[in-house]
VMD Tcl script that builds the backbone (N, CA, C; Angstrom):
set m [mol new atoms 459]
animate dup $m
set s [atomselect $m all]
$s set {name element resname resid chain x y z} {
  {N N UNK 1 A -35.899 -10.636 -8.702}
  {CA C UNK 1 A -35.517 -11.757 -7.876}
  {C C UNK 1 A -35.080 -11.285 -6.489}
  {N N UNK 2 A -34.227 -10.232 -6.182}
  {CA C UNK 2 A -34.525 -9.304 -5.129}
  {C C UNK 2 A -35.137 -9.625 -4.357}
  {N N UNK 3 A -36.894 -8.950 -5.153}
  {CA C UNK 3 A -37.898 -8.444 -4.009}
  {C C UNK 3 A -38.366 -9.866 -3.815}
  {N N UNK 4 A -38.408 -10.876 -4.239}
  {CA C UNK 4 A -39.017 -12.060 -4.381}
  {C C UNK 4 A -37.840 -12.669 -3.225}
  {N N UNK 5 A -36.753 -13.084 -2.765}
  {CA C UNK 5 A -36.005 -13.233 -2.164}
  {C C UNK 5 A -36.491 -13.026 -0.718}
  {N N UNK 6 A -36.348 -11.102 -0.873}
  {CA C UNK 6 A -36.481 -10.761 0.498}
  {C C UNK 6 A -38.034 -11.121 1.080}
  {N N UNK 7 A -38.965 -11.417 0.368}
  {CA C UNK 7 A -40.372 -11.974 0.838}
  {C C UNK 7 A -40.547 -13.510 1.043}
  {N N UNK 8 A -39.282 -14.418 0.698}
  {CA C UNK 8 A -39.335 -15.354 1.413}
  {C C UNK 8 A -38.509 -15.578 2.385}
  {N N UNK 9 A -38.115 -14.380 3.143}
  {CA C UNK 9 A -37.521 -14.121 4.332}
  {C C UNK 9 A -35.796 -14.292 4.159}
  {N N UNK 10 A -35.056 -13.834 3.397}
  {CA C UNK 10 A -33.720 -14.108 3.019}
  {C C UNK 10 A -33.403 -12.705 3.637}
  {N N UNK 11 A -32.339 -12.746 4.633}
  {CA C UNK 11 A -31.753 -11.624 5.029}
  {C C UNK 11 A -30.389 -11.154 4.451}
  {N N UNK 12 A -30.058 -9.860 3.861}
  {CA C UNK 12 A -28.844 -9.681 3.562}
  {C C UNK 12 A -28.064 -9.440 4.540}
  {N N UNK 13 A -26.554 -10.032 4.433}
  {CA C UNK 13 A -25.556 -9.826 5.795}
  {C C UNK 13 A -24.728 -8.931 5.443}
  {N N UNK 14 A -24.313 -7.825 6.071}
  {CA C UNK 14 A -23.347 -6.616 6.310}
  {C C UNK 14 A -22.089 -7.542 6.317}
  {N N UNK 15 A -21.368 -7.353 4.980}
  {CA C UNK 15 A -20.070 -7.376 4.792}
  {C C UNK 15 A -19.120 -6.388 5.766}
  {N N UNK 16 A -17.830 -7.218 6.816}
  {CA C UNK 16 A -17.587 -6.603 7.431}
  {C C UNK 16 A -16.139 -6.671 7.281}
  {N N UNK 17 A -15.443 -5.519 6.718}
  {CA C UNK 17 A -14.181 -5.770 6.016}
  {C C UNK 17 A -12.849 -5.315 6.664}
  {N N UNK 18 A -12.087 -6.152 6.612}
  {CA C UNK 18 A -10.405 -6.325 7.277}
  {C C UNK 18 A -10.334 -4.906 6.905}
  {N N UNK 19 A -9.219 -5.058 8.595}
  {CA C UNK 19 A -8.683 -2.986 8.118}
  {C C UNK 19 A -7.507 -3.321 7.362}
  {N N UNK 20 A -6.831 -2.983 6.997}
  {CA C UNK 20 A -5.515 -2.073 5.883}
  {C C UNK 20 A -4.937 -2.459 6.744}
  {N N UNK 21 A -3.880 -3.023 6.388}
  {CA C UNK 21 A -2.605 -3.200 6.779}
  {C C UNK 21 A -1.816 -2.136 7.849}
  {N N UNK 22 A -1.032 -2.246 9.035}
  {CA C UNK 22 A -0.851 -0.937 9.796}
  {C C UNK 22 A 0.646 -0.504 8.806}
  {N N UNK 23 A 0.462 0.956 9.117}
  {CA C UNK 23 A 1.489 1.365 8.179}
  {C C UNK 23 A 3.142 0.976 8.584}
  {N N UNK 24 A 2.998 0.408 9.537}
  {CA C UNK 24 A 4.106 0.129 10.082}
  {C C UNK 24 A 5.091 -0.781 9.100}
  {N N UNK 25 A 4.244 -1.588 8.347}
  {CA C UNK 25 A 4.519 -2.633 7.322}
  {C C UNK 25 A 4.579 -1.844 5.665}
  {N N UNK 26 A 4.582 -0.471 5.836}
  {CA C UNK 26 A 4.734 -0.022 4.409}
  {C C UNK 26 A 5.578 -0.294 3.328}
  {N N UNK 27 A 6.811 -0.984 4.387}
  {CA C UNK 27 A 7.897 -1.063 3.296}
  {C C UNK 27 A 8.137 -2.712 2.560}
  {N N UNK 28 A 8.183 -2.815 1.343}
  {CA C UNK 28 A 8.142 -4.225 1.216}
  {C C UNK 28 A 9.648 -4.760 0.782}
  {N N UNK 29 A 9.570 -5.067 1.411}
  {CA C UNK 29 A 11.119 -6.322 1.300}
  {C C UNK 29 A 12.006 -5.643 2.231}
  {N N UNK 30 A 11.623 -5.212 3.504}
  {CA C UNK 30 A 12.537 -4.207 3.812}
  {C C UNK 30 A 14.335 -4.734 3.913}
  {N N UNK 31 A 14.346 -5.525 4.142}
  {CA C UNK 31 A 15.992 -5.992 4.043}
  {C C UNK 31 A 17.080 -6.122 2.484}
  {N N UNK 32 A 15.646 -6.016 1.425}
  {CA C UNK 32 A 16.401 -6.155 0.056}
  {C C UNK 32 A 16.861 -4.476 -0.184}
  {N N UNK 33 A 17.382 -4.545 -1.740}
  {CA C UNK 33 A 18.099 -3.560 -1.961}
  {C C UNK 33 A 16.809 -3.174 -2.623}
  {N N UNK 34 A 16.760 -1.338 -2.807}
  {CA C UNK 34 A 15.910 -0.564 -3.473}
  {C C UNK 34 A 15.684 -1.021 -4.741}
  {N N UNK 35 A 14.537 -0.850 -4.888}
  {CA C UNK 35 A 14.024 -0.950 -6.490}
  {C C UNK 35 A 14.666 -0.186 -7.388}
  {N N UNK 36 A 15.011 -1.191 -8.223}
  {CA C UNK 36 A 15.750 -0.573 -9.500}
  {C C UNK 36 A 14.401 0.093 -10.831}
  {N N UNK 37 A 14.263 1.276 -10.790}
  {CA C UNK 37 A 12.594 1.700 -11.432}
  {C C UNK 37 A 13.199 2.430 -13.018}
  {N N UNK 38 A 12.740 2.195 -14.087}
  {CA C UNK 38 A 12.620 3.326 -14.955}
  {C C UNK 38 A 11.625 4.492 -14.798}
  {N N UNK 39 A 12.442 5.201 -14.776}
  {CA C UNK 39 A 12.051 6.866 -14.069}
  {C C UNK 39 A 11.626 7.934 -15.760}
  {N N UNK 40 A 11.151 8.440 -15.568}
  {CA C UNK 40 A 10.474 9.560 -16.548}
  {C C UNK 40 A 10.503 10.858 -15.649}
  {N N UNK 41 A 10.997 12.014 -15.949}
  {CA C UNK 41 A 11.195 12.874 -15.345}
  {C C UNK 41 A 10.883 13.328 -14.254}
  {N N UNK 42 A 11.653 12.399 -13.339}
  {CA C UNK 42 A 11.888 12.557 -12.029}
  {C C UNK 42 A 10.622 12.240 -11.337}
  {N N UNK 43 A 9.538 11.977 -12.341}
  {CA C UNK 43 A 8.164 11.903 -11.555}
  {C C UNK 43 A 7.320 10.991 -11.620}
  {N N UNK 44 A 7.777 9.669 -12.848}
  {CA C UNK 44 A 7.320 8.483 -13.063}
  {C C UNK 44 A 8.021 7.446 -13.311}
  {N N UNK 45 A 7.332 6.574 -12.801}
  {CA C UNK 45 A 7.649 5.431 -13.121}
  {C C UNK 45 A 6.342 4.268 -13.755}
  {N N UNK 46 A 7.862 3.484 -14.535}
  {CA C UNK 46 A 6.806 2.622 -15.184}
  {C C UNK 46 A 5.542 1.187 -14.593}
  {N N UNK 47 A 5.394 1.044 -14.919}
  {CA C UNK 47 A 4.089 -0.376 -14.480}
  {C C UNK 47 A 5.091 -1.487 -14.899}
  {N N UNK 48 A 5.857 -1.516 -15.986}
  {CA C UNK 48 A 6.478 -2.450 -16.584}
  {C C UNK 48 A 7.901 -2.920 -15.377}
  {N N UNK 49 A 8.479 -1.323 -14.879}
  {CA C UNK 49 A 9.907 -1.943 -14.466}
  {C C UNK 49 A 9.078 -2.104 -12.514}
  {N N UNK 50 A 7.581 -1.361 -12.132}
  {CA C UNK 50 A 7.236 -1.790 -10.704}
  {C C UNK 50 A 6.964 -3.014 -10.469}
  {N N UNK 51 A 6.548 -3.681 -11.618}
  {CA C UNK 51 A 6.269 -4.964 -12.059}
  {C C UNK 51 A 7.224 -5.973 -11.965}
  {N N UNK 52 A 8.516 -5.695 -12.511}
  {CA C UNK 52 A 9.851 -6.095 -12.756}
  {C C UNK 52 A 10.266 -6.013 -11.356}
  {N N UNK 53 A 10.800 -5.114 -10.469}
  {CA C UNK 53 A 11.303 -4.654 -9.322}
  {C C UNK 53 A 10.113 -5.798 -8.422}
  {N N UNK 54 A 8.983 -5.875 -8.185}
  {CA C UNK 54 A 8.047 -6.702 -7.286}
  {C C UNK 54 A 8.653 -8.148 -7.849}
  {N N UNK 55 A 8.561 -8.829 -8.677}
  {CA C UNK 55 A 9.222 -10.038 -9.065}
  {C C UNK 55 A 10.449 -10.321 -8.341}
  {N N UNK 56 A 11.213 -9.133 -8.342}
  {CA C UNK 56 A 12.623 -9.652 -7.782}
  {C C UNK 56 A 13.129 -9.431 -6.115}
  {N N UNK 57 A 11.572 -8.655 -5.923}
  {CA C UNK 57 A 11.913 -9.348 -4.520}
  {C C UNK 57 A 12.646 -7.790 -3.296}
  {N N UNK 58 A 12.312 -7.082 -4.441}
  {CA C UNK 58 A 13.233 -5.417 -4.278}
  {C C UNK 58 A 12.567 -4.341 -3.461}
  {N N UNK 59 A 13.337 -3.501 -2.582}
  {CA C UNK 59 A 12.787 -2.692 -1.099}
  {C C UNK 59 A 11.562 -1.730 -2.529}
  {N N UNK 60 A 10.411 -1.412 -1.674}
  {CA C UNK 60 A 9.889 -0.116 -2.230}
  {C C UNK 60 A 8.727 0.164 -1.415}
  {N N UNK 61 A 7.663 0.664 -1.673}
  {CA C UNK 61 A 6.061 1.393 -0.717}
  {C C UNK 61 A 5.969 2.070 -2.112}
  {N N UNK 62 A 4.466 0.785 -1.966}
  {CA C UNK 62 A 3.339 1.106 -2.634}
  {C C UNK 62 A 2.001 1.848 -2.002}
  {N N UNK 63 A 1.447 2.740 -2.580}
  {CA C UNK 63 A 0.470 3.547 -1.722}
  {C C UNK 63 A -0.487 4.016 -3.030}
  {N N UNK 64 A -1.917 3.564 -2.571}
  {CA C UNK 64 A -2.715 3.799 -3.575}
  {C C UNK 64 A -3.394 4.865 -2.613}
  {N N UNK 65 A -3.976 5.692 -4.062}
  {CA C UNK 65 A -4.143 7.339 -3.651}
  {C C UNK 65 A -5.550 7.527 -3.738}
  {N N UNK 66 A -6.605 5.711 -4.193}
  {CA C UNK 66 A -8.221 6.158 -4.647}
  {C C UNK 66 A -8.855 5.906 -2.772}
  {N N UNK 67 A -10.175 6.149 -3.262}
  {CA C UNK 67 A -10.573 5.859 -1.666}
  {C C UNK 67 A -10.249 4.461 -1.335}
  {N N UNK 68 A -10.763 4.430 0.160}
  {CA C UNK 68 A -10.725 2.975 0.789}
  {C C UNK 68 A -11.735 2.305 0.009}
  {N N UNK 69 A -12.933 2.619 -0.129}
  {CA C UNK 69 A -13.381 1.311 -1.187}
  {C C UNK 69 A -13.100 1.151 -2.496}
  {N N UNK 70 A -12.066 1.460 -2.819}
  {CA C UNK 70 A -11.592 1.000 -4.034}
  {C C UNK 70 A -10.236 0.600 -4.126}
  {N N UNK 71 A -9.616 0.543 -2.401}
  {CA C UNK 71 A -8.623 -0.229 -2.035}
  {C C UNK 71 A -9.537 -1.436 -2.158}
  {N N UNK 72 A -10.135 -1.610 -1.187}
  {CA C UNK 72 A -10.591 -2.881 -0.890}
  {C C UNK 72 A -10.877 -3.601 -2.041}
  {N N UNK 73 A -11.537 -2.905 -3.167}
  {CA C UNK 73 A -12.132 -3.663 -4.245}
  {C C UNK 73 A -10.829 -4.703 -4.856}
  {N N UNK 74 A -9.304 -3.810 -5.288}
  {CA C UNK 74 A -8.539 -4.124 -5.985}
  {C C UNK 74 A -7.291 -3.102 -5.251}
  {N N UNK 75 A -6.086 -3.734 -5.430}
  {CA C UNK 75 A -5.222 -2.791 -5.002}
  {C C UNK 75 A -3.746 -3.600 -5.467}
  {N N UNK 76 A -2.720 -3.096 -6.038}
  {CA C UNK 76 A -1.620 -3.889 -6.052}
  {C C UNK 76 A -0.754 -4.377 -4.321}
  {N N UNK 77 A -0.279 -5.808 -5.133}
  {CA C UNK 77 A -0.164 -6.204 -3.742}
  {C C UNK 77 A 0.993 -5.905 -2.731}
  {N N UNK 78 A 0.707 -5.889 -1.433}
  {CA C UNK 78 A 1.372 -5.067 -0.206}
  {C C UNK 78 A 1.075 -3.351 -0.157}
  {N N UNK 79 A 0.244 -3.154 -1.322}
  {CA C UNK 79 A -0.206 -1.391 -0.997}
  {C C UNK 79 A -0.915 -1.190 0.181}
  {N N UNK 80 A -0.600 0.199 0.519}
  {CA C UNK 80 A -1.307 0.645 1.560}
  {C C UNK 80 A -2.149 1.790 0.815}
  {N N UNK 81 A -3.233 1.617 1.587}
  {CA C UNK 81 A -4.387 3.125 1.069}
  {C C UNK 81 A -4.038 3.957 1.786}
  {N N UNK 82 A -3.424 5.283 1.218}
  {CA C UNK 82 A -3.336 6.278 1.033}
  {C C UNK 82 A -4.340 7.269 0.201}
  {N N UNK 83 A -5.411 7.732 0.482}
  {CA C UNK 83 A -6.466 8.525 -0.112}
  {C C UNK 83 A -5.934 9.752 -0.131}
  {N N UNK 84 A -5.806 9.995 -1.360}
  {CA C UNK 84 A -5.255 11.385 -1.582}
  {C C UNK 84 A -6.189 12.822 -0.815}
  {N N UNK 85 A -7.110 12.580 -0.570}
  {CA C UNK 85 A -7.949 13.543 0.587}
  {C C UNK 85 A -7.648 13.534 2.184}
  {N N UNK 86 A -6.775 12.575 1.949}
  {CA C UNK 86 A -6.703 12.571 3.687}
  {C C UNK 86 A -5.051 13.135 3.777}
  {N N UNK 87 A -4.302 13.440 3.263}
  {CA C UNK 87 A -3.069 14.098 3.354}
  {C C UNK 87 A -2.140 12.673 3.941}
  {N N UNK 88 A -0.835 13.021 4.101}
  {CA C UNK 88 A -0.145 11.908 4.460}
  {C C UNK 88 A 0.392 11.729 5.599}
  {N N UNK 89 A 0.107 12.641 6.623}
  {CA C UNK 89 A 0.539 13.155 8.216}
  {C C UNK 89 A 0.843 11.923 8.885}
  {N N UNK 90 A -0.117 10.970 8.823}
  {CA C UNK 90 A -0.606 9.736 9.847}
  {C C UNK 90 A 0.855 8.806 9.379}
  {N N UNK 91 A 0.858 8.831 7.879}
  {CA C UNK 91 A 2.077 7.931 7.403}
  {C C UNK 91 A 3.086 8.035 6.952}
  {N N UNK 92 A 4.047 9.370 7.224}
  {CA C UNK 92 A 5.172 9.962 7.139}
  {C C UNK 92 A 6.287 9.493 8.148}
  {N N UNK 93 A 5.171 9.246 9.309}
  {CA C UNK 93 A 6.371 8.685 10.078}
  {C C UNK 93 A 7.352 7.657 10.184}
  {N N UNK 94 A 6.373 6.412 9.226}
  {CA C UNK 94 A 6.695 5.089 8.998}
  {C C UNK 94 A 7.140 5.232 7.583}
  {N N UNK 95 A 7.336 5.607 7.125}
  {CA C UNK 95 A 8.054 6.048 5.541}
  {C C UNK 95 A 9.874 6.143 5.926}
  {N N UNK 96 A 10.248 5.469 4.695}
  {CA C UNK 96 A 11.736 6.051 4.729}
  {C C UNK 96 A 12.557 6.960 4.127}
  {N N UNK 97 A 13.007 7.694 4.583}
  {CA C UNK 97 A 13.897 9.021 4.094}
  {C C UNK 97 A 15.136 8.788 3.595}
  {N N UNK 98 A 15.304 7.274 2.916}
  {CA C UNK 98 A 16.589 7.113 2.519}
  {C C UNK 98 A 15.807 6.624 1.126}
  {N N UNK 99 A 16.872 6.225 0.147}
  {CA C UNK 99 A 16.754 5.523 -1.326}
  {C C UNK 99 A 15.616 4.592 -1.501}
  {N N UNK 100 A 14.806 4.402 -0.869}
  {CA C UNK 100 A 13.654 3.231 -0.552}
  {C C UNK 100 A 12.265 4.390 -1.793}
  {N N UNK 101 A 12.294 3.807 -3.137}
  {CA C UNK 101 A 11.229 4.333 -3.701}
  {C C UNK 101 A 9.680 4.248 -3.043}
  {N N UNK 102 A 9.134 5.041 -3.115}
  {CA C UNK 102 A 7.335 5.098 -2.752}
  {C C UNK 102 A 6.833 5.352 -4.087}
  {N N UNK 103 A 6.307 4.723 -4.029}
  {CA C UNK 103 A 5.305 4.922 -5.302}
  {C C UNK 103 A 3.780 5.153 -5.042}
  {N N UNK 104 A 3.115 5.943 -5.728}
  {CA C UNK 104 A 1.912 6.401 -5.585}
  {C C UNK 104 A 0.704 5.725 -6.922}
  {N N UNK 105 A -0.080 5.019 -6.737}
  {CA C UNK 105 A -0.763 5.027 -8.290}
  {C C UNK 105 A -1.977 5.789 -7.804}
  {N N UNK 106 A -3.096 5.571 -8.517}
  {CA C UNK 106 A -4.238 5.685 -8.797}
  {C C UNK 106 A -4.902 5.153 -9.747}
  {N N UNK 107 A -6.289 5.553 -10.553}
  {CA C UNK 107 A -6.487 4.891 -11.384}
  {C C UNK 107 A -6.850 5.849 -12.412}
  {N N UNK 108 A -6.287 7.162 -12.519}
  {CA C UNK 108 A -6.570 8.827 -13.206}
  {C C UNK 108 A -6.017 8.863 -14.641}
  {N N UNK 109 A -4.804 8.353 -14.510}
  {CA C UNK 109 A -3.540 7.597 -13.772}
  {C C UNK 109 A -3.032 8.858 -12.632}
  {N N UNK 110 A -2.998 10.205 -12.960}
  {CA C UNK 110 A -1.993 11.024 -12.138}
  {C C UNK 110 A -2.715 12.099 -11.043}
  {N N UNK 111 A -3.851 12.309 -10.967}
  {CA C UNK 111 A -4.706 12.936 -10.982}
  {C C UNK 111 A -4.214 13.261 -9.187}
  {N N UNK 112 A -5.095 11.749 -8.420}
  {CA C UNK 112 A -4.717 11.643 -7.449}
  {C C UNK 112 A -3.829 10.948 -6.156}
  {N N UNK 113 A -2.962 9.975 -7.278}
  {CA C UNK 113 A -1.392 9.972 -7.362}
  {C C UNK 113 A -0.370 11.091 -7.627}
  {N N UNK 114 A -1.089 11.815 -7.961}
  {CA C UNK 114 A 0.228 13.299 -8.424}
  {C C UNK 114 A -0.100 14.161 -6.803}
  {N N UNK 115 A -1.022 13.901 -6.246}
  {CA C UNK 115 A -1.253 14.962 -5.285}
  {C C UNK 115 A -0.362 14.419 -4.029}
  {N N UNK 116 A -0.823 13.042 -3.742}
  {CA C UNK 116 A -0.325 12.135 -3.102}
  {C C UNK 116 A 1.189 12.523 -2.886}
  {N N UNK 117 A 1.935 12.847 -4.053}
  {CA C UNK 117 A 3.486 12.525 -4.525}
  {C C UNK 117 A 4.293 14.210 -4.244}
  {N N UNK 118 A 3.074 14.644 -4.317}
  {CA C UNK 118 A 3.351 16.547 -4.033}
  {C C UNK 118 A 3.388 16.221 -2.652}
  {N N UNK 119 A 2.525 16.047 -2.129}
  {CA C UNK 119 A 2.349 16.390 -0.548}
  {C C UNK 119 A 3.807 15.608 0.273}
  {N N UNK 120 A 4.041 14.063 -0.257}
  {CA C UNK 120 A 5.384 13.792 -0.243}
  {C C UNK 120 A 6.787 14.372 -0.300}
  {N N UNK 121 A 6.608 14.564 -1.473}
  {CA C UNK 121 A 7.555 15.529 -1.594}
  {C C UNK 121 A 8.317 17.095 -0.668}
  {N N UNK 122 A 6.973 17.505 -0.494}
  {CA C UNK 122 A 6.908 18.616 0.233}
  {C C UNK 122 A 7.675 18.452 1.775}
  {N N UNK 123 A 7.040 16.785 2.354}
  {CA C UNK 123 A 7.346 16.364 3.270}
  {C C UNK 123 A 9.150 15.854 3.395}
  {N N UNK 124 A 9.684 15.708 2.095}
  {CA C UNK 124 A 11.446 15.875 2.343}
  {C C UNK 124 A 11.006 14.338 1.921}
  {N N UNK 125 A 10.356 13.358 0.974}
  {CA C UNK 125 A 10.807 12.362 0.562}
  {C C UNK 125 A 10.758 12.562 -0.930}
  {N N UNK 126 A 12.263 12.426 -0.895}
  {CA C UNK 126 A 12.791 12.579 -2.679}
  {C C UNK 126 A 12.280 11.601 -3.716}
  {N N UNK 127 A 12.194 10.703 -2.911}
  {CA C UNK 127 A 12.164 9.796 -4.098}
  {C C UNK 127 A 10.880 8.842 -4.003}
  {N N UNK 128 A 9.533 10.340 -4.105}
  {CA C UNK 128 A 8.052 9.719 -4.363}
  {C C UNK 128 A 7.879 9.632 -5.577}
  {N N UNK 129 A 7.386 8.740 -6.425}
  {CA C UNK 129 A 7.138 8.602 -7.519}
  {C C UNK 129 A 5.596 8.488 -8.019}
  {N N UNK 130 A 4.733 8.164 -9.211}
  {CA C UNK 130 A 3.667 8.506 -9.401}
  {C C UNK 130 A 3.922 7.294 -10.944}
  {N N UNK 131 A 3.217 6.233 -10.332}
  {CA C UNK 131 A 3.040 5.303 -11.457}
  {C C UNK 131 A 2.357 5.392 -12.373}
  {N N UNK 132 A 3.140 5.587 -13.659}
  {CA C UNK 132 A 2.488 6.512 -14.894}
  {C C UNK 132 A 1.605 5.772 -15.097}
  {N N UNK 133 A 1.198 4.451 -15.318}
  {CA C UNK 133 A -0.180 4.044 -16.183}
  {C C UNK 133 A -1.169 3.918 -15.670}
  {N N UNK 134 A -1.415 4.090 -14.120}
  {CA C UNK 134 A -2.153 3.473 -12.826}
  {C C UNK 134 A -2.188 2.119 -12.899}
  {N N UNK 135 A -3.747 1.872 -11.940}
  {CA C UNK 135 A -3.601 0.463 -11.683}
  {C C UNK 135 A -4.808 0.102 -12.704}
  {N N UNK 136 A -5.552 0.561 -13.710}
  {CA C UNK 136 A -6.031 0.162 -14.855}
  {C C UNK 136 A -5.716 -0.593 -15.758}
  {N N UNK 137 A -4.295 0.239 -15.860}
  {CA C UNK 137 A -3.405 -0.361 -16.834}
  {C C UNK 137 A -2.587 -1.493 -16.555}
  {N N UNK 138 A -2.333 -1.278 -15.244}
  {CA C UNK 138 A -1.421 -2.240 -14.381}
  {C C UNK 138 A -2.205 -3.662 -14.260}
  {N N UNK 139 A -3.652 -3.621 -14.066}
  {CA C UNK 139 A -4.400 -4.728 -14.262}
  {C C UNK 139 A -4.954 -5.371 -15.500}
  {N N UNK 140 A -4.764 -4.582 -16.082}
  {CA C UNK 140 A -4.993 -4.892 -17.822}
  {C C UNK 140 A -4.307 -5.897 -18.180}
  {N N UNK 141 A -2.564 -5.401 -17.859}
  {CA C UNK 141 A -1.376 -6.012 -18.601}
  {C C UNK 141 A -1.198 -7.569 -17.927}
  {N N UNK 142 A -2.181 -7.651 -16.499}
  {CA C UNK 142 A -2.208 -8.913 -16.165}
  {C C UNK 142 A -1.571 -9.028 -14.790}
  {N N UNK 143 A -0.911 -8.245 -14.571}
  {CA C UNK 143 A 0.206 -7.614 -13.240}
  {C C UNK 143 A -0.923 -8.216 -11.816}
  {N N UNK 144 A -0.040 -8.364 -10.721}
  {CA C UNK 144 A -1.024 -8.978 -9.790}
  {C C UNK 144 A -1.616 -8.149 -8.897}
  {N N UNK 145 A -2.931 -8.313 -8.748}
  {CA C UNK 145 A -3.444 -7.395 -7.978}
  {C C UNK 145 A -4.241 -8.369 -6.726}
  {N N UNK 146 A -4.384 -8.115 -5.668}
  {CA C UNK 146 A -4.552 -7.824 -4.277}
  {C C UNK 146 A -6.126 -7.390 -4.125}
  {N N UNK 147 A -7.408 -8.299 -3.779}
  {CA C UNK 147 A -8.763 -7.904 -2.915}
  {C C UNK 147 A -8.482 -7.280 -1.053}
  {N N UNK 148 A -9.082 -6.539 -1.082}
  {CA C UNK 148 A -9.636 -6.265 0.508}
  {C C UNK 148 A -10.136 -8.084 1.065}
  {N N UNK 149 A -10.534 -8.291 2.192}
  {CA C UNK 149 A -10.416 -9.491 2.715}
  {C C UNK 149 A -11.775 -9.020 3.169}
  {N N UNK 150 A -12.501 -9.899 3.524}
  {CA C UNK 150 A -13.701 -9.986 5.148}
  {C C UNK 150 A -13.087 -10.116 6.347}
  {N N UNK 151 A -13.353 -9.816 7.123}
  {CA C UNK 151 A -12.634 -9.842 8.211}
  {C C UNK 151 A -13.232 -10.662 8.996}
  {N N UNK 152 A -12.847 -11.768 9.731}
  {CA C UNK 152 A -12.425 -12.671 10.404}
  {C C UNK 152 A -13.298 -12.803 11.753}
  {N N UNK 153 A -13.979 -13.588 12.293}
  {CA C UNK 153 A -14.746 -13.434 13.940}
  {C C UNK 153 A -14.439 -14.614 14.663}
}
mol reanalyze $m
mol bondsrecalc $m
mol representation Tube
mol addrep $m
């Protein structure tokens, strides 16, 4: 149906897609108090209490670690793409160095959320975390997830 399509002259149009949010906006709720997270040794957190903490409205930065097209596809909502190949240089600056959790997923679950959360770390923010189930699981359980947009003319 394709080739039959394109021979009665049907042109396909180049999807042209909204950029990412500027990182300037990384932090969500910035005036509420930090997310209250169940932590797993110092290096996870759950889907259940990020889930819990987003409901109530609570400071944190979400940063997904797969490429940009698989931000766009699906992404939890207010994340910023963070591709674990591109290091975190560009968005360290707009990050906070106080009690304000970051959380990292992926969809590995840890693979390239864990790299994400190293390179963080490294950078003097204590309290990067690495959302143990990713966003597989996180979308499974029903949790809300966030499309990339078209962008606008």
């Amino acid at each position: 149906s394709f080739l039959r399509s394109r021979a009665m002259g049907w042109e396909a149009s180049d999807l042209v897609l909204a950029p990412p949010p500027s990182p300037t906006q990384a932090v969500l709720n910035p005036s509420a108090p930090p997310a209250q997270l169940d932590e797993r040794e110092g290096r996870f957190v759950s889907a259940d209490s990020v889930s819990t903490a987003m409901e109530r409205g609570e400071r944190m930065v979400l940063l997904d670690a797969r490429p940009m097209s698989d931000w766009q596809r699906s992404h939890l909502p207010g994340a910023l793409p963070m591709p674990f190949y591109d290091g975190v240089d560009e968005l360290v600056p707009h990050l906070p160095k106080d009690d304000t959790p970051i959380i990292a997923y992926c969809a590995c679950p840890h693979a390239a959320s864990g790299r994400v959360v190293d390179q963080l770390k490294k950078a003097g923010f204590t309290n990067a975390r690495i959302l143990d189930e990713g966003v597989i699981v996180w979308a499974g359980r029903g949790y809300p997830i966030a499309m990339g947009a078209a962008a606008t003319e």
